[in-house]
The first five atom37 places (N, CA, C, CB, O) and aatype in JSON, in Angstrom:
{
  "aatype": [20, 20, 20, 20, 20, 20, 20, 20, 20, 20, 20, 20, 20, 20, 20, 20, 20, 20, 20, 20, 20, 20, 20, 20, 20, 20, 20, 20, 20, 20, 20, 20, 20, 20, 20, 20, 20, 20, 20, 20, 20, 20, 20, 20, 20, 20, 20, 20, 20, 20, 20, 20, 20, 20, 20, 20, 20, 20, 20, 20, 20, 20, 20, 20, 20, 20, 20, 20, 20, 20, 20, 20, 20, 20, 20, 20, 20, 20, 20, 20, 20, 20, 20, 20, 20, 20, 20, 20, 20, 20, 20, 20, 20, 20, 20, 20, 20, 20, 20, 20, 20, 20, 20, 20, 20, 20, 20, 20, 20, 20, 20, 20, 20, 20, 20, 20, 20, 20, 20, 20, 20, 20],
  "atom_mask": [
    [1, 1, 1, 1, 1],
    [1, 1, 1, 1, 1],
    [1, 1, 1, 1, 1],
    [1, 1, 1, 1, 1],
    [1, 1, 1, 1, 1],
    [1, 1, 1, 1, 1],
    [1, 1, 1, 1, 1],
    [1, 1, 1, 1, 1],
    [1, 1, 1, 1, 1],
    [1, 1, 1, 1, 1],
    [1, 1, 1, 1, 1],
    [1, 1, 1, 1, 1],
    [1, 1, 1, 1, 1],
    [1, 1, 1, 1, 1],
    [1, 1, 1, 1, 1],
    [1, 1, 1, 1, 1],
    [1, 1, 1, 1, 1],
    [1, 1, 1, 1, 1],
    [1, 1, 1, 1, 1],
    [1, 1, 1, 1, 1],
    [1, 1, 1, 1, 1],
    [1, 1, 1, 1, 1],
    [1, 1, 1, 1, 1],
    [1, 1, 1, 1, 1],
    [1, 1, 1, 1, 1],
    [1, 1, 1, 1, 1],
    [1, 1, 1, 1, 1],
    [1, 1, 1, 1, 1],
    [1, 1, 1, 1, 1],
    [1, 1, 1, 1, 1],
    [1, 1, 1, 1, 1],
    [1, 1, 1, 1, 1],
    [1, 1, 1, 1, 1],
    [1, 1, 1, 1, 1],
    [1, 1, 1, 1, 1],
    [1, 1, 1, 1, 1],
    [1, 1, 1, 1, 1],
    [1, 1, 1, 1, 1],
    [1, 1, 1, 1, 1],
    [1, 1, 1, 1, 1],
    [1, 1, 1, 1, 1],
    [1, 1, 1, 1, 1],
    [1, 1, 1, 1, 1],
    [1, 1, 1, 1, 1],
    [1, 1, 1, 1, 1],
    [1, 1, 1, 1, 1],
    [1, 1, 1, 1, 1],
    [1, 1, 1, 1, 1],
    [1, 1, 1, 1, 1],
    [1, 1, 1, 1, 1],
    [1, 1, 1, 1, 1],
    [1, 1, 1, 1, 1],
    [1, 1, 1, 1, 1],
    [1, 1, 1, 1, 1],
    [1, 1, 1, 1, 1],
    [1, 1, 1, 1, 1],
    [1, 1, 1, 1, 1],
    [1, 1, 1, 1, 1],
    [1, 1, 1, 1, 1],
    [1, 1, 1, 1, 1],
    [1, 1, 1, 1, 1],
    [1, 1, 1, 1, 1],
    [1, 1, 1, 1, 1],
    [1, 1, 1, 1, 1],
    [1, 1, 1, 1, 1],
    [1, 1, 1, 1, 1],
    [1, 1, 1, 1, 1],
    [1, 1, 1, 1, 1],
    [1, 1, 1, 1, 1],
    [1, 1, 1, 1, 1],
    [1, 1, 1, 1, 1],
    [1, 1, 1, 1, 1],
    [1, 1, 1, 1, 1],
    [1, 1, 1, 1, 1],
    [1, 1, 1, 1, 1],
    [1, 1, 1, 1, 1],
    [1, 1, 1, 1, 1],
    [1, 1, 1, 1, 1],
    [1, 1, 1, 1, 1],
    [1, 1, 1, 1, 1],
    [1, 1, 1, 1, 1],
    [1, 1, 1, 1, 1],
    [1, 1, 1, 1, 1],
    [1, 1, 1, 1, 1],
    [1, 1, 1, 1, 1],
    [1, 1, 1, 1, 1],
    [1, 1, 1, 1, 1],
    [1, 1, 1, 1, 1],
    [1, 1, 1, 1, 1],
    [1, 1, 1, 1, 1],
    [1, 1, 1, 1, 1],
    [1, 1, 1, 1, 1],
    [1, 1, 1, 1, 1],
    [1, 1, 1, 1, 1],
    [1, 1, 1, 1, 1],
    [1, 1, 1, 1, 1],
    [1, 1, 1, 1, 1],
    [1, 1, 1, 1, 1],
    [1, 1, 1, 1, 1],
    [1, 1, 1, 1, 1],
    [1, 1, 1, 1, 1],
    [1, 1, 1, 1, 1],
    [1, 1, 1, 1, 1],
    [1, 1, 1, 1, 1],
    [1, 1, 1, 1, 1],
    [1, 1, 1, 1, 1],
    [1, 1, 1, 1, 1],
    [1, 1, 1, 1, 1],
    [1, 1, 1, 1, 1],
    [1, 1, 1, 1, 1],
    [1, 1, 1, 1, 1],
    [1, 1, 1, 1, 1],
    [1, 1, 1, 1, 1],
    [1, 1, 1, 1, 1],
    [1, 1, 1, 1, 1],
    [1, 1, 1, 1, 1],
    [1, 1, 1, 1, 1],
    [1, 1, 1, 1, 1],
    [1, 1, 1, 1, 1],
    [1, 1, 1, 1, 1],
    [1, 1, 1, 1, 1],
    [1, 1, 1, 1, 1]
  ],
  "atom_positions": [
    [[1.79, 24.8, 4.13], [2.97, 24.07, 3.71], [2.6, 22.6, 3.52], [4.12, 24.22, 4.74], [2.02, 22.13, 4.5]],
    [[2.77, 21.91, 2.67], [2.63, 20.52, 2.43], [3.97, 20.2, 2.36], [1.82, 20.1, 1.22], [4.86, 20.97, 2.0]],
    [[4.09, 19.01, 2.73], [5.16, 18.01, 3.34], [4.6, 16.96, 2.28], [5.08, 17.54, 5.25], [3.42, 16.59, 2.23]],
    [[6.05, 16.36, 1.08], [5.7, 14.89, 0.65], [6.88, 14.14, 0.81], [5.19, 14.74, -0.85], [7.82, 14.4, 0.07]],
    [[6.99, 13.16, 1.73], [7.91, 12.18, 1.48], [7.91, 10.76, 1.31], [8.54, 12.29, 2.19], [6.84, 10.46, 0.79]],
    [[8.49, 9.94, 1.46], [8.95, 8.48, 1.58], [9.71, 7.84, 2.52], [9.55, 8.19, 0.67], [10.89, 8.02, 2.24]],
    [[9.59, 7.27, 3.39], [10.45, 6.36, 4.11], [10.37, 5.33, 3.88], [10.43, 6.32, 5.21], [9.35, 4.64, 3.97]],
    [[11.83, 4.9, 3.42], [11.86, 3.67, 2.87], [12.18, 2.46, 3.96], [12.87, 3.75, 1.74], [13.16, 2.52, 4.71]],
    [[11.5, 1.67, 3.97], [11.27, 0.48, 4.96], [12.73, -0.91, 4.22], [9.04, -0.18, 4.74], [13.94, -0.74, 4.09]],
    [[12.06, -1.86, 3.98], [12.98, -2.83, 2.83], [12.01, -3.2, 1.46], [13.51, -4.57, 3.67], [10.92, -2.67, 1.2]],
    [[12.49, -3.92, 0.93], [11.53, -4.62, -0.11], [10.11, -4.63, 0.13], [11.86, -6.02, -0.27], [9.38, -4.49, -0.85]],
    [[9.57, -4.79, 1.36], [8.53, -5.69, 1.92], [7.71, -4.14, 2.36], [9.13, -7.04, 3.37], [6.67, -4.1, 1.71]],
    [[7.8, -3.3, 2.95], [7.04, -2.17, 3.07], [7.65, -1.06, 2.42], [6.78, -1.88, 4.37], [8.78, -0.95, 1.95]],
    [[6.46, -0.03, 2.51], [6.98, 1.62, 2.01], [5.61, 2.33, 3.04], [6.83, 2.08, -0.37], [4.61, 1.73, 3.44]],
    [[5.96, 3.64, 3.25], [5.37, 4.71, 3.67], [5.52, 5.64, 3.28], [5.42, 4.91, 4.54], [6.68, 6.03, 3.42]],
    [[4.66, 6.51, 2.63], [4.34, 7.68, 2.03], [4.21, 8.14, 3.0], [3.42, 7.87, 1.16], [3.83, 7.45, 3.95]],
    [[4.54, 9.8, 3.15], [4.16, 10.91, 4.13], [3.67, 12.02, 3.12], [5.49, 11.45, 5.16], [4.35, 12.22, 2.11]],
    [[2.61, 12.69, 3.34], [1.94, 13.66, 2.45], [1.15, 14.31, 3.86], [0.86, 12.9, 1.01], [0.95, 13.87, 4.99]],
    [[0.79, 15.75, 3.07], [0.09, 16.45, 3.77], [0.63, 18.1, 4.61], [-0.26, 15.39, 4.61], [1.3, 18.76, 3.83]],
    [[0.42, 18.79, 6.0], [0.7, 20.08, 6.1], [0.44, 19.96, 7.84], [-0.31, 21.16, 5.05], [0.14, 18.99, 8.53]],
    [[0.66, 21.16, 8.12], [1.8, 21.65, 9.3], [-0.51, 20.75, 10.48], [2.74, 24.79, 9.28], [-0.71, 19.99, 11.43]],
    [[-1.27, 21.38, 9.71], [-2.54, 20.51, 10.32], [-2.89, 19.15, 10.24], [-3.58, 20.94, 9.88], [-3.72, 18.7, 11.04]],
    [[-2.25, 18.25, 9.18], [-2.61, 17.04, 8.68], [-1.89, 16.07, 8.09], [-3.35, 17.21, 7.99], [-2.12, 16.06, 6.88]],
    [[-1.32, 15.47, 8.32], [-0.06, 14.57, 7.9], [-0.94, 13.27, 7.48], [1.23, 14.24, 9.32], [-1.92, 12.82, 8.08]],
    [[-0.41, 12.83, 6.42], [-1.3, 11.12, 5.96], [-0.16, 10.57, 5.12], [-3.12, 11.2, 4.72], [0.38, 11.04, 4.12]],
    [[0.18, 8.94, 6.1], [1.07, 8.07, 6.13], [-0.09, 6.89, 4.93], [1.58, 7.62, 8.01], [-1.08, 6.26, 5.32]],
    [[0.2, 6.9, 4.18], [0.05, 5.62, 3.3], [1.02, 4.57, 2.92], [-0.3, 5.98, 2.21], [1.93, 4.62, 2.1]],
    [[0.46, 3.24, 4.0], [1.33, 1.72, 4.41], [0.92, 0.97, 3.13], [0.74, 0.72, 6.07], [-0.23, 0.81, 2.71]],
    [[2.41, 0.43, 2.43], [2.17, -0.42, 1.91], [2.93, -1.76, 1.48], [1.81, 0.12, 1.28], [3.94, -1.67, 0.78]],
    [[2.49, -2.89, 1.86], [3.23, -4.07, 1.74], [3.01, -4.85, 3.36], [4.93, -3.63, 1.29], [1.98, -4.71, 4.02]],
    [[4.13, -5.64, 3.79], [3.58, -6.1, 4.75], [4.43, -5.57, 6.17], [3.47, -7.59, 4.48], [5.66, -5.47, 6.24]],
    [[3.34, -5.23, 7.39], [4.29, -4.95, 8.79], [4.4, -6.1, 9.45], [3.72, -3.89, 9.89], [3.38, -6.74, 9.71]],
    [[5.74, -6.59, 9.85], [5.85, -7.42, 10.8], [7.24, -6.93, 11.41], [5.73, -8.9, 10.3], [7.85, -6.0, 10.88]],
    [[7.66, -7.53, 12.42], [8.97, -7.5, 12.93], [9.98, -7.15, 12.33], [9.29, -8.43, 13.3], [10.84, -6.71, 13.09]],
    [[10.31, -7.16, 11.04], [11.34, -6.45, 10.16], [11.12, -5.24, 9.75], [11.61, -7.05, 9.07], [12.04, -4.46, 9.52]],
    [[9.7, -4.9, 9.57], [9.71, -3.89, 8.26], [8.9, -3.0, 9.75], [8.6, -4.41, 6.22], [9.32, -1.87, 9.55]],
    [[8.42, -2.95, 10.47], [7.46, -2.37, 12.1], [9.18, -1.14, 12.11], [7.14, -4.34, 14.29], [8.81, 0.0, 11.84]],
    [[9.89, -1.17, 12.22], [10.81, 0.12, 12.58], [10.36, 1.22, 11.56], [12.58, -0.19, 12.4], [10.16, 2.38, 11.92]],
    [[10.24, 0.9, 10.54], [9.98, 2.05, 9.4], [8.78, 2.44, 9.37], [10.24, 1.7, 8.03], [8.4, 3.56, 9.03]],
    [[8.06, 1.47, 9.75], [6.47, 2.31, 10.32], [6.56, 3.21, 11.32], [5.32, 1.33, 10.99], [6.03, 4.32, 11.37]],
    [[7.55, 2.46, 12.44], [7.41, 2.98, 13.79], [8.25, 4.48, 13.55], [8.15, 1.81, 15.06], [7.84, 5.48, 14.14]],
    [[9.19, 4.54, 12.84], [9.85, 6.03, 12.39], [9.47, 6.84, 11.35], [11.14, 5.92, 12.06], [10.21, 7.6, 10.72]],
    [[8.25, 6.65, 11.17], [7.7, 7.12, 10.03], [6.39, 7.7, 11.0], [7.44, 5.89, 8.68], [6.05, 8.87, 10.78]],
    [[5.78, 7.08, 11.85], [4.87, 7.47, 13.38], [5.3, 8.49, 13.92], [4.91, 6.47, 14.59], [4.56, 9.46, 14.12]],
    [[6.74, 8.47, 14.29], [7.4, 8.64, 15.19], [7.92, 10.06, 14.94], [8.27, 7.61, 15.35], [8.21, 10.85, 15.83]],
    [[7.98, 10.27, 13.73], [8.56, 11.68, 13.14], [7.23, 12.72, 12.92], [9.43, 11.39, 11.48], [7.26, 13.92, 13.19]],
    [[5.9, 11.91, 12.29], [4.66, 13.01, 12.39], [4.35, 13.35, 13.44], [3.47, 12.72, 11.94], [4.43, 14.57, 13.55]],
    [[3.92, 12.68, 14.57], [3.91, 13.09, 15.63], [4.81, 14.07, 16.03], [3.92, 12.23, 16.24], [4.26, 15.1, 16.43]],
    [[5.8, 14.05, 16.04], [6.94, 14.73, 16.55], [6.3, 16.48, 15.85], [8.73, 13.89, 15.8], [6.11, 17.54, 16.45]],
    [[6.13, 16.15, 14.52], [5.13, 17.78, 14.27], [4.67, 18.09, 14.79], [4.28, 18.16, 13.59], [4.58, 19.31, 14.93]],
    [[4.14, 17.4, 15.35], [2.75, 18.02, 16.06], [1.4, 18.36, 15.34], [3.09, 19.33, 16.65], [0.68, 19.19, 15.89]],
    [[1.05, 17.9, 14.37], [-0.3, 18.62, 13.5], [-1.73, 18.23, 14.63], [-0.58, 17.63, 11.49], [-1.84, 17.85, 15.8]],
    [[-2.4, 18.48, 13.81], [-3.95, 17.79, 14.97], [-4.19, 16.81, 14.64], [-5.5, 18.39, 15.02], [-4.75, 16.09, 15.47]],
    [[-3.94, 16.33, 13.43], [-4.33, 15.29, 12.66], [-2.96, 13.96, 12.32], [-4.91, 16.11, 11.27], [-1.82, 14.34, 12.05]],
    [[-3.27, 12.67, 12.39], [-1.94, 11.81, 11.59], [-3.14, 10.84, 11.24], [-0.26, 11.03, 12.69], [-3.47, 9.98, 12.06]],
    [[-3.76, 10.94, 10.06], [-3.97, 9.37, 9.56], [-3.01, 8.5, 9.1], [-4.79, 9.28, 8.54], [-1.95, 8.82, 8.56]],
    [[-3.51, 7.17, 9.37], [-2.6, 6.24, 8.93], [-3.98, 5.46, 8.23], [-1.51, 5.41, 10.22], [-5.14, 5.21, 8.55]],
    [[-2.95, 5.24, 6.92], [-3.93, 4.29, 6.16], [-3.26, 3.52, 5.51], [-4.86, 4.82, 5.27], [-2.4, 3.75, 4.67]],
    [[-3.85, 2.12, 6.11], [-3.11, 0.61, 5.78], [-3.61, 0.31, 4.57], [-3.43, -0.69, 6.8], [-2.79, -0.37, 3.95]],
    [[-4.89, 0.58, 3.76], [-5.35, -0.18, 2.35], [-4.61, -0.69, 2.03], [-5.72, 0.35, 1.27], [-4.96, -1.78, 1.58]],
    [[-3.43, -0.47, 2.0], [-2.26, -1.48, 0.8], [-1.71, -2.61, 1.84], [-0.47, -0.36, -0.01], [-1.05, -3.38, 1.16]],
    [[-1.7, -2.95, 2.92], [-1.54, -3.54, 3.61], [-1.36, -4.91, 3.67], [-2.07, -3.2, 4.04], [-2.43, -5.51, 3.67]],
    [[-0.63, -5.43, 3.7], [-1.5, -7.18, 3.34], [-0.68, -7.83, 4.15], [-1.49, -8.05, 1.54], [-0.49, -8.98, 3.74]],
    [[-0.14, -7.59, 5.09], [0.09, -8.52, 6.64], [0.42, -7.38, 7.26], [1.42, -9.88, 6.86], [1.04, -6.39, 6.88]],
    [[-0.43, -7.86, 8.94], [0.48, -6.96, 9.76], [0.25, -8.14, 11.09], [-0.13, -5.0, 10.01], [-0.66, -8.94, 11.32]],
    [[1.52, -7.82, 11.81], [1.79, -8.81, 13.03], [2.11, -8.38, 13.97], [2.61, -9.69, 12.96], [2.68, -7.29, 13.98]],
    [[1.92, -8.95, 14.89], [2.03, -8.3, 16.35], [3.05, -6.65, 16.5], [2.88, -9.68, 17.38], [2.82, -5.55, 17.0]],
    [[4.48, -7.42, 15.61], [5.13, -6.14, 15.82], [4.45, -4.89, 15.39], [6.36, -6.16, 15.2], [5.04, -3.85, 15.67]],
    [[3.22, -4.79, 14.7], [2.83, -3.55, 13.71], [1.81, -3.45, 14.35], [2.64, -3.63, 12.09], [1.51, -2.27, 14.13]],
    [[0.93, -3.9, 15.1], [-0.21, -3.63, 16.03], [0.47, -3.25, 17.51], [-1.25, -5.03, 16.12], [-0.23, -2.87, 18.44]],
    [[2.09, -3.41, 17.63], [2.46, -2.57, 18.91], [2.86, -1.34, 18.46], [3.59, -3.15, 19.81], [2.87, -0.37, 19.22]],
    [[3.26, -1.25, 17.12], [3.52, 0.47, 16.58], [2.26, 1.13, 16.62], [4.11, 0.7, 14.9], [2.14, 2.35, 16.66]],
    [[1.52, 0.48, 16.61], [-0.27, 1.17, 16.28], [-0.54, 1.63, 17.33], [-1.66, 0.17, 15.89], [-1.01, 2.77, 17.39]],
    [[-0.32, 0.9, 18.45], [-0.41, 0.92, 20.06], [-0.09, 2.01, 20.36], [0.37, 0.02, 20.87], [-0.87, 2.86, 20.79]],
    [[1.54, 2.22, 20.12], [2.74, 3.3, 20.19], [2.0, 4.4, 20.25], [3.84, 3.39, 18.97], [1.54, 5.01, 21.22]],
    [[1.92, 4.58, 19.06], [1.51, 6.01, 17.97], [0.56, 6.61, 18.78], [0.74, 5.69, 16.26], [0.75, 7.79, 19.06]],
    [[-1.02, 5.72, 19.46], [-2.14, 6.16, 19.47], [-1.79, 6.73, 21.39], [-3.45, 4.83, 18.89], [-2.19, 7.73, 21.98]],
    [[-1.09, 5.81, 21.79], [-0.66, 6.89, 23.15], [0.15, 7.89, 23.5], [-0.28, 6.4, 23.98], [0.34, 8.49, 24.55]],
    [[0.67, 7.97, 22.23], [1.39, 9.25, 22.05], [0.69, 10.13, 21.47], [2.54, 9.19, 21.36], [0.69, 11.33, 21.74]],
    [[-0.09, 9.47, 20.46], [-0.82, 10.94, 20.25], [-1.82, 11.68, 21.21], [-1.61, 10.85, 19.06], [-2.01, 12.88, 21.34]],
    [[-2.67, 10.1, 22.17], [-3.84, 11.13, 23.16], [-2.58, 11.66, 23.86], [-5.31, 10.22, 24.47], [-3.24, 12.63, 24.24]],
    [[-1.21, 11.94, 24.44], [-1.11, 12.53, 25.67], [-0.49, 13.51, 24.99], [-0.45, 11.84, 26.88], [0.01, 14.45, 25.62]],
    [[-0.43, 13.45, 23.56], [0.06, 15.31, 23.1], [-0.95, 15.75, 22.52], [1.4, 15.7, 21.94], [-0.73, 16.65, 21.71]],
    [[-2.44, 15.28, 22.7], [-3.68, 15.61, 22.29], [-4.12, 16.1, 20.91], [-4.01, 16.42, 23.08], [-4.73, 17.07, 20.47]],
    [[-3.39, 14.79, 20.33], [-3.53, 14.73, 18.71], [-4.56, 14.06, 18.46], [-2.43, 14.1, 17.9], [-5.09, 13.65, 19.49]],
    [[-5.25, 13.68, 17.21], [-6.02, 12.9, 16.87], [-5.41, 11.66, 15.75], [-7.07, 13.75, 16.45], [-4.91, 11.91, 14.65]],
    [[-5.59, 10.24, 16.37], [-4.72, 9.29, 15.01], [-5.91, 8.9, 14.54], [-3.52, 7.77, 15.35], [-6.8, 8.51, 15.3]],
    [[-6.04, 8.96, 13.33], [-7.17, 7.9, 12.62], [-6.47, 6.85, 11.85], [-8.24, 8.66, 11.51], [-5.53, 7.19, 11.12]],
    [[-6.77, 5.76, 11.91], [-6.35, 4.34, 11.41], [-7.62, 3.66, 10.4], [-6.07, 3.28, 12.89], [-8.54, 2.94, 10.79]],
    [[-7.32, 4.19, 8.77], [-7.85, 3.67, 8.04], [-7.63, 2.02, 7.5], [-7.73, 4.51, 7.34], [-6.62, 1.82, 6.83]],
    [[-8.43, 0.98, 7.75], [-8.28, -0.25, 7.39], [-9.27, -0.96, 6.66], [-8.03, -0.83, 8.34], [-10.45, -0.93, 7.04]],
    [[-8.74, -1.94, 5.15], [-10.02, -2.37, 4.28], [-9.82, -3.74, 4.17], [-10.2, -1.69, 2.77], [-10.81, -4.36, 3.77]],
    [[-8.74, -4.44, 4.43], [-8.58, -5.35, 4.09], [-8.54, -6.99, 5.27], [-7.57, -4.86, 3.39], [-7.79, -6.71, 6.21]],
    [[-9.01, -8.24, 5.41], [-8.77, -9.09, 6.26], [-7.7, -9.03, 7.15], [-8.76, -10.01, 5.73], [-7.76, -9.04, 8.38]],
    [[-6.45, -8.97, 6.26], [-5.22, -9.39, 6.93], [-5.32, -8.12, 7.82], [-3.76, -9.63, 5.94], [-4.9, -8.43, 8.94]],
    [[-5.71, -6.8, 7.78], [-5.43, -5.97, 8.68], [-6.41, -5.53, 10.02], [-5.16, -4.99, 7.91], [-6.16, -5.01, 11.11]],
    [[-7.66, -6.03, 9.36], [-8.89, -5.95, 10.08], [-8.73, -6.99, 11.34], [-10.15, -6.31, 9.08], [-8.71, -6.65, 12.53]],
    [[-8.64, -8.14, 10.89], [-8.78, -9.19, 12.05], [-7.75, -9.05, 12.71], [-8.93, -10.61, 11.72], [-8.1, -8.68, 13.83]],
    [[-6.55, -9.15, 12.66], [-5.49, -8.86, 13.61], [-5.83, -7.91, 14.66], [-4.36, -8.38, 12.94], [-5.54, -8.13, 15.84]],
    [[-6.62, -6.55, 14.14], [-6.68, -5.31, 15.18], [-8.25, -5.83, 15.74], [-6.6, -3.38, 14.33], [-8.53, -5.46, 16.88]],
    [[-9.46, -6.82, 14.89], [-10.26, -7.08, 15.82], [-9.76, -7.77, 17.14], [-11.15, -7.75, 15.23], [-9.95, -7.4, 18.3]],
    [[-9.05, -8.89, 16.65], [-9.04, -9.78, 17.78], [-8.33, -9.29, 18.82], [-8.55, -11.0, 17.49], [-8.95, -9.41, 19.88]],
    [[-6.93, -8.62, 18.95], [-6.24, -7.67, 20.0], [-7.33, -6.73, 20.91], [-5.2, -6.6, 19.11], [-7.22, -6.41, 22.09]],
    [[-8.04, -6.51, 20.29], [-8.94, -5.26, 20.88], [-8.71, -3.87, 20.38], [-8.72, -5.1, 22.38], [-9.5, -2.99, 20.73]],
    [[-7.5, -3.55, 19.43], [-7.1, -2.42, 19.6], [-8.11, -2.02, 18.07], [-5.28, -2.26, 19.77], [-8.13, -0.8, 17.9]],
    [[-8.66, -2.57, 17.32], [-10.18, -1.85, 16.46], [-11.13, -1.21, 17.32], [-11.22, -3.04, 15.67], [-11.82, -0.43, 16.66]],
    [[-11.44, -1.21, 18.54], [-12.08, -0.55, 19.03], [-11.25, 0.63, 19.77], [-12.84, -1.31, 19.66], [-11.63, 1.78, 19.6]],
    [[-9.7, 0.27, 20.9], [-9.02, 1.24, 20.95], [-8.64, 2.37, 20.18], [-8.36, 0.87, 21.17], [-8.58, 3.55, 20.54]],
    [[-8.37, 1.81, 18.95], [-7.87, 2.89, 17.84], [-9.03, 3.54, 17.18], [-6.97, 2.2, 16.64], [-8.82, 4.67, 16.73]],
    [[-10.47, 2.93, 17.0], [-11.4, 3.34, 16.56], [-11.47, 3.63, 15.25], [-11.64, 4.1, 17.15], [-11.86, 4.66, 14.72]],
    [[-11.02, 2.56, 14.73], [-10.21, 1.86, 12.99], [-11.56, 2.03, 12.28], [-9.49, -0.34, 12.85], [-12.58, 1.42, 12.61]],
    [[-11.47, 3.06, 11.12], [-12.11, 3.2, 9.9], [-11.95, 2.32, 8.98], [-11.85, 4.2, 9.39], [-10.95, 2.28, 8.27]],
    [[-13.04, 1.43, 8.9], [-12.87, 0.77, 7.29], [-13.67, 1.25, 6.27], [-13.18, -0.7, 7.18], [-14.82, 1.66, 6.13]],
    [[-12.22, 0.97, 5.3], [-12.87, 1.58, 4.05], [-12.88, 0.6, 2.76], [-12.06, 2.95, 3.66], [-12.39, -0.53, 2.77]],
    [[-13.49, 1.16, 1.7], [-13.84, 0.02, 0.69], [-12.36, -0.07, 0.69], [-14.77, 0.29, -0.88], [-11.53, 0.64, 1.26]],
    [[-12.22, -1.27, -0.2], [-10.54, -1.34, -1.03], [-10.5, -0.9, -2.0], [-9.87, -2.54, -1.41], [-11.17, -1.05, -3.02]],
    [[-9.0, 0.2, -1.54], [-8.2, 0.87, -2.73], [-8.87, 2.37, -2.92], [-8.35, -0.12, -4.28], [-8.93, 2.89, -4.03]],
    [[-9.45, 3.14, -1.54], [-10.34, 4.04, -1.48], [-9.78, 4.88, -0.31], [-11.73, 3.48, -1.36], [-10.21, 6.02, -0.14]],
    [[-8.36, 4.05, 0.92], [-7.67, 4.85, 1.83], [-7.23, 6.04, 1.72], [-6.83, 4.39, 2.14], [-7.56, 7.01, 2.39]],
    [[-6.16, 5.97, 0.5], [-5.97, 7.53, 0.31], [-6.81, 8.59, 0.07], [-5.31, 7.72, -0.53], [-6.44, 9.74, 0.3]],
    [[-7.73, 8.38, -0.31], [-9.43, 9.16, -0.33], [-9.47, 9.59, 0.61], [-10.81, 8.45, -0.44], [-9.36, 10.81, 0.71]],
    [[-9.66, 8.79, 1.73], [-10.38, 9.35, 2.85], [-9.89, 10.67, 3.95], [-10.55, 8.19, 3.61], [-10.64, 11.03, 4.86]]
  ]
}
């Protein structure tokens, strides 16, 4: 079964949901911060809730994310080890890279970078 949807965030983000009952892939695009972080966070919040083995999230389109969107990242990834999912967090770009270097959570999350404009690929 493949699953395609949209959750619509505001102007400022969108999330794609694509994928099947094993693999769900969220493609972020625009910017997360404190306004637009709920529609990420319910857009997290509902794959998980599937249950597949798999939820990538891939930021490529990304081009700010702020504290509020590195605590949804947070969210997601301890919910998924304690229902013993796997999250992968694809990231290509500055604005998304350095934010999750400097927090620590690029090594917590164990953040894939990829060239730009090559996320949904992966």
């Amino acid at each position: 079964m493949t699953v395609t949807s949209s959750i619509p965030g505001d102007d400022l983000v969108s999330v794609a949901v694509s994928g099947n009952d094993t693999a769900l892939h969220l493609t972020v695009a625009g910017e997360v911060d404190s306004s637009t972080a709920p529609a990420l966070r319910a857009a997290l919040d509902e794959a998980l809730d599937r249950a597949p083995r798999q939820v990538v999230v891939d930021l490529d389109a990304v081009s700010f994310l702020d504290s509020a969107g590195l605590c949804v990242l947070a969210s997601a990834h301890r919910r998924a080890t304690e229902r013993g999912l796997q999250l992968r967090v694809l990231a290509s770009g500055s604005a998304v890279i350095r934010p999750l270097q400097i927090t620590g959570l690029w090594d917590l999350l164990s953040v894939e970078r990829v060239d730009p404009g090559t996320g949904s690929a992966a």
